[in-house]
Structures are given as C-alpha cells and as structure tokens.
C-alpha positions in Angstrom: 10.2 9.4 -25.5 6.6 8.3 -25.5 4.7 11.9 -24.7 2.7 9.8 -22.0 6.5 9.5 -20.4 7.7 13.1 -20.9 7.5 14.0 -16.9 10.1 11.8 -16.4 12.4 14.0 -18.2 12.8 15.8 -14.7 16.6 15.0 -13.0 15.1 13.1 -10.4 15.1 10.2 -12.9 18.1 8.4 -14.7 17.7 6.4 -17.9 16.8 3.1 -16.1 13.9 4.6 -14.6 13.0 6.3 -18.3 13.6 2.3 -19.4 11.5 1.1 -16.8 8.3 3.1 -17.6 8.5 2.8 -21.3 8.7 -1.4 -20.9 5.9 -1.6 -18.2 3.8 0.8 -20.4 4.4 -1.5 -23.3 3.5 -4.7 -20.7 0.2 -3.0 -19.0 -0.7 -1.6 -22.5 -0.9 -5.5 -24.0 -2.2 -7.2 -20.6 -4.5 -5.6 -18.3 -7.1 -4.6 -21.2 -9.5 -7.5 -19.4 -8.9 -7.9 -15.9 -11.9 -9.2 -14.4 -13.0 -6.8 -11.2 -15.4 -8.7 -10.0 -13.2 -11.8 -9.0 -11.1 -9.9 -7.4 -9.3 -12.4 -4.9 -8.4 -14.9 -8.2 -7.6 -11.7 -10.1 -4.9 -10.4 -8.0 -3.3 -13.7 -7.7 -3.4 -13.6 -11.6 -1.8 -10.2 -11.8 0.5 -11.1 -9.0 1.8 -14.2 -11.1 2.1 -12.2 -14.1 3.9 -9.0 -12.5 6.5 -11.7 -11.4 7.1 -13.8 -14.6 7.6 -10.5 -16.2 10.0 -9.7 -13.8 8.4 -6.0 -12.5 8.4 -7.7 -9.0 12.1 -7.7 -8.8 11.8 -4.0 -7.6 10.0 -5.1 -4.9 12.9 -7.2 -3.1 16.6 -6.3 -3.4 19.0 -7.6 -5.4 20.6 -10.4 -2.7 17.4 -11.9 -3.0 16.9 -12.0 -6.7 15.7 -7.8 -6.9 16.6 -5.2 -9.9 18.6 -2.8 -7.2 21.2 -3.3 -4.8 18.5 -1.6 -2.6 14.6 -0.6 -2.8 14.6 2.0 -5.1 11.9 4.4 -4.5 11.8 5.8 -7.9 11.3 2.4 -9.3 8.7 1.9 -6.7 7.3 5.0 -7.7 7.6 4.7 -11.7 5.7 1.2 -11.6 2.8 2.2 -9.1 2.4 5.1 -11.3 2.4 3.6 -14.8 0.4 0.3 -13.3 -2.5 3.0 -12.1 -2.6 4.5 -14.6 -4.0 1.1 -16.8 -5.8 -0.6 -13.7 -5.8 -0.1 -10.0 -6.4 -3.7 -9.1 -2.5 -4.0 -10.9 -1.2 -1.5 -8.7 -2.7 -3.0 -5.7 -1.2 -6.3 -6.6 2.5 -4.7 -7.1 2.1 -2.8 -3.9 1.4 -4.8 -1.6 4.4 -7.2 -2.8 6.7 -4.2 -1.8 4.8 -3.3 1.6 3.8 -6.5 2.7 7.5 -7.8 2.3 9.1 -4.9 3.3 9.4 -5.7 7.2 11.4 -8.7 5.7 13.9 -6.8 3.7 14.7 -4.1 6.4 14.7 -6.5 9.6 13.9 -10.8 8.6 17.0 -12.8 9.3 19.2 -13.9 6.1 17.3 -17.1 6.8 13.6 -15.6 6.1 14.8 -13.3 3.5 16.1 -16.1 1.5 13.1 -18.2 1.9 11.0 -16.0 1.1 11.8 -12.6 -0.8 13.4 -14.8 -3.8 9.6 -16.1 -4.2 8.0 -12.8 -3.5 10.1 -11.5 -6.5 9.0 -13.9 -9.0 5.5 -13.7 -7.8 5.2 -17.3 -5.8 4.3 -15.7 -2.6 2.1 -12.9 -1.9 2.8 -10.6 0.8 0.3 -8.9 3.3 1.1 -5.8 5.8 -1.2 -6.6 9.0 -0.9 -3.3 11.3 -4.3 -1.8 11.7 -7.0 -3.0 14.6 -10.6 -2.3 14.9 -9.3 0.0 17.1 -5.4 1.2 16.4 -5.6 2.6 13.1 -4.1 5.9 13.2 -3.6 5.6 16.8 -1.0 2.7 16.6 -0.2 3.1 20.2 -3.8 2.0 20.9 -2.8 -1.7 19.6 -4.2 -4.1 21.6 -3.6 -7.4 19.5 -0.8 -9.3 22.1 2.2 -11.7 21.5 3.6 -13.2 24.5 6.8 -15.3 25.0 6.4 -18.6 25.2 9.6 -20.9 25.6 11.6 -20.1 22.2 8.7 -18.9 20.4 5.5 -16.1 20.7 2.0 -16.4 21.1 -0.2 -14.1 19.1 -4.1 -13.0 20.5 -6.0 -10.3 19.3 -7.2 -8.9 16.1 -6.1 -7.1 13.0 -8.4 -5.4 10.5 -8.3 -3.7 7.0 -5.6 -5.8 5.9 -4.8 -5.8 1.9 -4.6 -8.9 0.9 -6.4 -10.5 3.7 -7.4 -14.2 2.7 -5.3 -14.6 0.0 -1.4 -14.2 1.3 0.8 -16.7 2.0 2.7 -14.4 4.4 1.8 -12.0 7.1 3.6 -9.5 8.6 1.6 -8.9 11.9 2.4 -6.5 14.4 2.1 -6.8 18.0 2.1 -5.7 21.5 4.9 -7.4 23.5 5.4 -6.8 27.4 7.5 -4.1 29.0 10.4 -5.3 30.2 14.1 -3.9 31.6 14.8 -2.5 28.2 12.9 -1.2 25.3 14.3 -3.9 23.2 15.0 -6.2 26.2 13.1 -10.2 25.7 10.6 -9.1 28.5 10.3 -11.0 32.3 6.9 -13.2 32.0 4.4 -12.0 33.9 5.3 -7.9 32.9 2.6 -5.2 32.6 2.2 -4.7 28.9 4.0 -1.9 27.6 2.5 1.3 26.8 2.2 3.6 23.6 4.3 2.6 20.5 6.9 0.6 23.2 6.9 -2.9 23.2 5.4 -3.5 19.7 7.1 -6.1 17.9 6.5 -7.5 13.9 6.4 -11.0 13.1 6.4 -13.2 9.9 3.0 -15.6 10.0 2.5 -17.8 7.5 -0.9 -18.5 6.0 -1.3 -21.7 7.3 -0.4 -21.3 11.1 -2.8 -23.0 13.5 -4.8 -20.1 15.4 -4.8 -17.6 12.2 -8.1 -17.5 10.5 -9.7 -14.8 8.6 -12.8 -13.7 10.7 -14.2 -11.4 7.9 -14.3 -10.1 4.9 -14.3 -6.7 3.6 -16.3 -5.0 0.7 -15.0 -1.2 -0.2 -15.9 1.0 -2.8 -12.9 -0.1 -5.4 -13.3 -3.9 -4.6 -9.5 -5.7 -3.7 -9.1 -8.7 -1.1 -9.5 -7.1 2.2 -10.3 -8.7 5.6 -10.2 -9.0 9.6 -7.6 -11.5 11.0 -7.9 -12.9 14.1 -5.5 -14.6 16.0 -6.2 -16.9 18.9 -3.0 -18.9 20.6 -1.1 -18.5 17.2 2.7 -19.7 18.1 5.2 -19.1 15.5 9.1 -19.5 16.6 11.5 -17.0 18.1 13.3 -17.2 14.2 10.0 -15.5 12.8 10.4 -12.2 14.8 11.5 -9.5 12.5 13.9 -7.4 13.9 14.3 -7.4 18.2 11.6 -7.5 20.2 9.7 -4.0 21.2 11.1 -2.0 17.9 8.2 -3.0 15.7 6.5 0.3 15.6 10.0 1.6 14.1 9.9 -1.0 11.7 6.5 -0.1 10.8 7.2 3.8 10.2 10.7 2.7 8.5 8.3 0.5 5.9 5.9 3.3 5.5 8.6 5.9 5.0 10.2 4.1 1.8 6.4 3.1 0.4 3.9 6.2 1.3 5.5 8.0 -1.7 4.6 5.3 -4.0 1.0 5.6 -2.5 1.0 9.2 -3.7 3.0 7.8 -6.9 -0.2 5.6 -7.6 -2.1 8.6 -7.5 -0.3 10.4 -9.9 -1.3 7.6 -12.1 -5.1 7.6 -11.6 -4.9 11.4 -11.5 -3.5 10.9 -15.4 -5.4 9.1 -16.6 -8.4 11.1 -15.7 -6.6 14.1 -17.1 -6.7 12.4 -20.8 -10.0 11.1 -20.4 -11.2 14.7 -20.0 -9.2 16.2 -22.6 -10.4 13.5 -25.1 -13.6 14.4 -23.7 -13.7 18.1 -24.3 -12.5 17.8 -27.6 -15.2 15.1 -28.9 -17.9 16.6 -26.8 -20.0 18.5 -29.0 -22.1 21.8 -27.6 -23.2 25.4 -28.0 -22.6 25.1 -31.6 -18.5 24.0 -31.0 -16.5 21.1 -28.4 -16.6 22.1 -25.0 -13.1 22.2 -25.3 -13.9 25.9 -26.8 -15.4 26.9 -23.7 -13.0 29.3 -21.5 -14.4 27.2 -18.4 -13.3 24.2 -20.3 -9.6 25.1 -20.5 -9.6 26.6 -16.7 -10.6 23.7 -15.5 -8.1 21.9 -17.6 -5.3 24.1 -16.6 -6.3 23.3 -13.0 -5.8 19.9 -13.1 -2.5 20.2 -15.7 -0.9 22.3 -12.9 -2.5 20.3 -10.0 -0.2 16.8 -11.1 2.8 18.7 -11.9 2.7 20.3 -8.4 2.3 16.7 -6.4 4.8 14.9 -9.1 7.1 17.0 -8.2 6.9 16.3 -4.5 6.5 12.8 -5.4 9.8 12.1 -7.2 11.5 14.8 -4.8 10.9 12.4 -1.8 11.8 9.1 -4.0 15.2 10.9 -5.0 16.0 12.4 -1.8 15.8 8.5 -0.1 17.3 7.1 -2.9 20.5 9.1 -3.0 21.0 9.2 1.2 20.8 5.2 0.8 24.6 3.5 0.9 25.8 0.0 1.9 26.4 1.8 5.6 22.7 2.6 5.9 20.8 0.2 3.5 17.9 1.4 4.9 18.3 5.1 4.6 21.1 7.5 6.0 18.5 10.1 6.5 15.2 9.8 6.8 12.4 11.6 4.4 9.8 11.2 6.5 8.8 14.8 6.2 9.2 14.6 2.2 7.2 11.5 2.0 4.2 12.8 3.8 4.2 16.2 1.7 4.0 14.0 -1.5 1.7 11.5 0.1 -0.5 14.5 1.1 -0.7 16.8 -1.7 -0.9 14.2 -4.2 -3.6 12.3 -3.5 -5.8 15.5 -2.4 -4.9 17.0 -5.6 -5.6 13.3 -8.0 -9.1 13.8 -5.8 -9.5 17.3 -7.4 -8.4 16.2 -10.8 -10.4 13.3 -11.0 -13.8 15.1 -9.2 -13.1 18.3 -12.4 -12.9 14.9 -14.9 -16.1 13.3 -13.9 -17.8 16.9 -13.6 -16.4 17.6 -17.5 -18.1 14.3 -18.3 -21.4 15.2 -16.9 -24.0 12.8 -16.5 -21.5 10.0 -18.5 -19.3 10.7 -15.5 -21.3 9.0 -12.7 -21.8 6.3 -15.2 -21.0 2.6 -13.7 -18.2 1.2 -16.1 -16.8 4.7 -16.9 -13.1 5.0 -16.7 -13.9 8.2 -14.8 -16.3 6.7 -12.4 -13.8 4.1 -11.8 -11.1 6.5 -11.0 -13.2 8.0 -8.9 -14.0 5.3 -6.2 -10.1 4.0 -7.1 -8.2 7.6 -5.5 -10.6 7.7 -2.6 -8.9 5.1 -0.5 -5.6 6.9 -0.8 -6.4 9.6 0.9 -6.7 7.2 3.9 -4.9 4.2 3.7 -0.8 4.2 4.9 -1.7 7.5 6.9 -4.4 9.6 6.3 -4.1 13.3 5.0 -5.1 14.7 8.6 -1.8 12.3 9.8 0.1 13.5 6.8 -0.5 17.1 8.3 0.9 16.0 12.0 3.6 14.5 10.6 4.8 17.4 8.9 3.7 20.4 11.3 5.4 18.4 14.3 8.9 17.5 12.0 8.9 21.4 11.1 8.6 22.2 14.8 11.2 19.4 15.5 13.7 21.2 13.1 12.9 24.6 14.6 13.9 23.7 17.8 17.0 21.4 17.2 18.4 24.6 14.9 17.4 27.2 18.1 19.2 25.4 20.7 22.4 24.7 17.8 22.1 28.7 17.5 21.9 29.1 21.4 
C-alpha cells in the first residue's frame, strides 16, 4: 500500500475502501494539478462533471439509483472527502455537497423524485444544494422564519435562506421550511393555524432551480472562495409530490442528513490536516539553518510529533463514527438502526480543531513563506477554517455531546432504579 494510504490499514476499513483511496489518489493525482480558483462557480461545475464521469459520485447516491452501495457508506464518504482534500478543497467541496445536498432525497424523496433525480446526481448531471441556514436560524434552527404554506395540492415558500453552498449554481434545492401547527406533529395543518413553534412544523422540500419566485438575492465571498449565496423566496409554489418526507418532520430529516455527513466534514479535515503535515516535513528537512535543516532542531521534531499524534487521535474518531453507522445500517433501517449522533460530533469536533492546530504549527514551521498568497500552507490555512463552523459549529458539537452523555446517564439511572 501507497505509504500516503497506510492509515487505512486500521479495521474500520475493508479492502474496497483500501481500493477506493488508492484509485481516487491515482485520479486527483493526474487531474486537479490546475483547477482554476478564481472561477470558482464554472470550476465546480467542472469538477462536478468530472467526479461523475469518473464515477466517484456514485457513493453519493445508493445503489437503486445508480450508487456504488446498497446504502451511503460513510467510510466511502469519508475515504473520498479525505483523499479529495487532501489535492484541492474546491474538489471536495464539489463531492460534498453532491452527498449533502441530495441526501434529503435519498432518506425521505418519493421513488418518483429519487429516480429523477439521484441517477443524474450520480453521474454528475445535477448539482445538489442543502438550503437550511437563515440570516437568522443558523445554529438556532428553531429560530427559522422562512415559511411554506399549503396551498390546494401544493406549498408556498416566503422567506429567506443564507450561506448556502452551491448557491447560484444548483439545479436542485433542498430548502427547509416552517409549516403551520396543526392537530398533529406530522398532521397536513388547518389553514389559517398559528405557526408552529421551535423545531415543530419544519418541513424540507425539493425546489428546482428554475421555479418562478426562487432567485438568488446575493452572493457570498469567504475566505476559501466556493459558490455561496442568499436565496430568497417570494410566492414560490412547488407541488405536494416535492415535499420530502411528511409535513412538520423536516428538522429530523435535517439532523438525520447531518448525522451520516458531519463525519465526512471532519473526514475532509483530516485531508487538509495531511497535507500540511508533508508540507512541513518536506519543509524542515530542505530548510537550511544554524549550520543544519531545521528538521535537527528538537523544537522541530516536537512540533512535528504534535501534529503526527494530533491526526491520528481525530482519524480515529473519524472512521470510528463512519464504522459504527455503517455496520448498525440493514435493509430494516436503511437509514441507520442506531444513531451516531454522539460519535459524529466527537469526530466532527476534535478533528477539525486539531487540522486547525496542525495546519497553524505548518504555516508557523514555514515562517514568513507560510503567510505567503499561493502557498499550499496558506491555502490550507483559510481552507480548514470554515469547518470548524459550517454543518454545526465546535461550540454545537460540545452541546451535542454533553447533553447525549447526560441523556444516557439518565436513561441507564432510571433502567437501574
């Protein structure tokens, strides 16, 4: 095995996943040497195009609708975020969001969505977008304001959704909204309800691109450039067959999408984390100083240690949380018989604070070359800073685990009482 491949010697992996990385190491190593970054809309369509032809978005869908697994394999997931970061960020973006933004689909679109679109998602016909997040209701979902009411035997859509990957250039939205509080939780609500509070009556739909009353109010510029925008939405009607799921269970088709993708998020970080590792070691050696490399410097090799034991630590919590929901998936519970949600946030957590470490020790290795524009290290370093917010920030990640350890505390007190 390729020594850049050697971590996956771990058990969490089984030879397909070994086969997996070693092809689409081969693939990134040959095509991403000169994607432009500075067109970054007609870039990702590009790399969206080529991920599909080459068939690495076929882990994206499942294998009814022309996937490479019965079901969403999260160590797949993981494997190509990681390898793809490790060569270029903008590629991982692009294979990402195919998997988040059509995940809604897989989990909860009727056969009659998921064959019209996932089959195209999976060759890389249709690009995918995620649209959750407000101007308001980012981590505080249950502050959503953007509304969908019934109308006849479709919804209306009003409101506004921001910080949306792929903003501007999908074909399909998955946009979640706040229905009205009616009888039930998941009951078609009355007209004329109160809206429903907190995280009831949120409801996901599909919108396509071109829907009257969807237009892109803005876009966005961050630090490591991809498409990003504001949505807005006024008297957009799609029909009843585009809801995704029943009405008023959207925000448990949200965290249900995020608990099978947040570890590929700290999977991507791995990669960048990497990356930055052999840029400093090939550093350090060719660095020349104090009469030797600054590899010879005891400082030198702490810090490299550091960072060596810093990615093993968060790979293992990575691959931990991919194997755990891989092997509690079965045709009974395609979308998980238990749910990682705890694990995922741990590896989501530590491993994109510890890539930050890594890749700040890098760029600090490198000096004054290290804040360089064009550097691979400077790169990396506006690259893993969004991943400590985006799909739950760490301060989230934190909750999540603190209140599912409390959870558990009290579930196994009152089994003991």
């Amino acid at each position: 095995m390729d020594s850049r491949l050697q971590h996956l010697a771990v058990p969490f992996f089984d030879d397909r996943h070994r086969a997996l990385a070693t092809e689409l190491d081969s693939w990134a190593a040959v095509r991403l040497g000169a994607v432009d970054h500075h067109a970054t809309a007609a870039a990702c369509r590009a790399l969206v195009r080529a991920l599909g032809g080459a068939g690495f978005l076929r882990h994206c869908v499942p294998a009814a609708h022309g996937g490479a697994s019965e079901h969403l394999d999260s160590r797949s997931l993981g494997v190509c975020r990681e390898t793809l970061a490790r060569h270029d960020g903008l590629a991982d973006f692009a294979f990402a969001m195919q998997g988040l933004g059509s995940g809604p689909i897989t989990l909860e679109g009727s056969d009659d969505l998921r064959r019209a679109i996932l089959p195209r998602v999976a060759r890389g016909e249709c690009i995918t977008a995620f649209a959750l997040s407000e101007p308001d209701a980012g981590s505080d979902v249950a502050a959503m304001q953007c509304a969908a009411r019934q109308d006849g035997d479709g919804w209306v859509l009003d409101g506004e959704k921001t910080w949306i990957s792929n903003g501007g250039i999908a074909d399909v939205y998955c946009v979640f909204a706040r229905t009205v509080e009616g009888p039930g939780a998941a009951a078609v609500p009355a007209a004329g309800a109160a809206p429903a509070k907190g995280t009831r009556g949120i409801s996901a739909f599909v919108v396509h691109a071109g829907t009257p009353g969807r237009e892109i109010a803005e876009r966005i510029d961050v630090i490591a450039p991809h498409p990003l925008a504001r949505l807005r939405f006024r008297g957009c009607r799609v029909p009843g067959s585009q809801l995704l799921g029943r009405p008023g269970e959207g925000f448990k088709l949200a965290m249900r999408t995020l608990d099978i993708f947040r570890a590929s998020v700290a999977a991507a970080a791995l990669g960048f984390a990497r990356r930055a590792l052999d840029a400093a070691l090939d550093h350090a050696r060719g660095r020349r100083m104090f009469g030797g490399a600054l590899a010879d410097l005891q400082l030198t090799q702490a810090t490299l240690g550091d960072m060596a034991a810093d990615i093993d630590a968060a790979a293992l919590l990575t691959y931990r949380a991919a194997w755990m929901r891989d092997v509690h998936v079965s045709e009974a519970h395609p979308s998980g018989a238990v749910r990682t949600t705890r694990e995922a946030a741990m590896a989501k957590m530590v491993a994109t604070e510890n890539a930050q470490r890594v890749i700040d020790r890098a760029l600090q290795l490198h000096g004054g070359r290290g804040v360089q524009v064009g550097s691979a290290v400077e790169s990396l370093y506006r690259e893993i800073r969004a991943l400590r917010i985006y799909e739950g920030a760490t301060e989230v990640q934190r909750l999540i685990i603190g209140r599912d350890l409390l959870a558990a505390a009290s579930a196994s007190g009152a089994r003991a009482a």
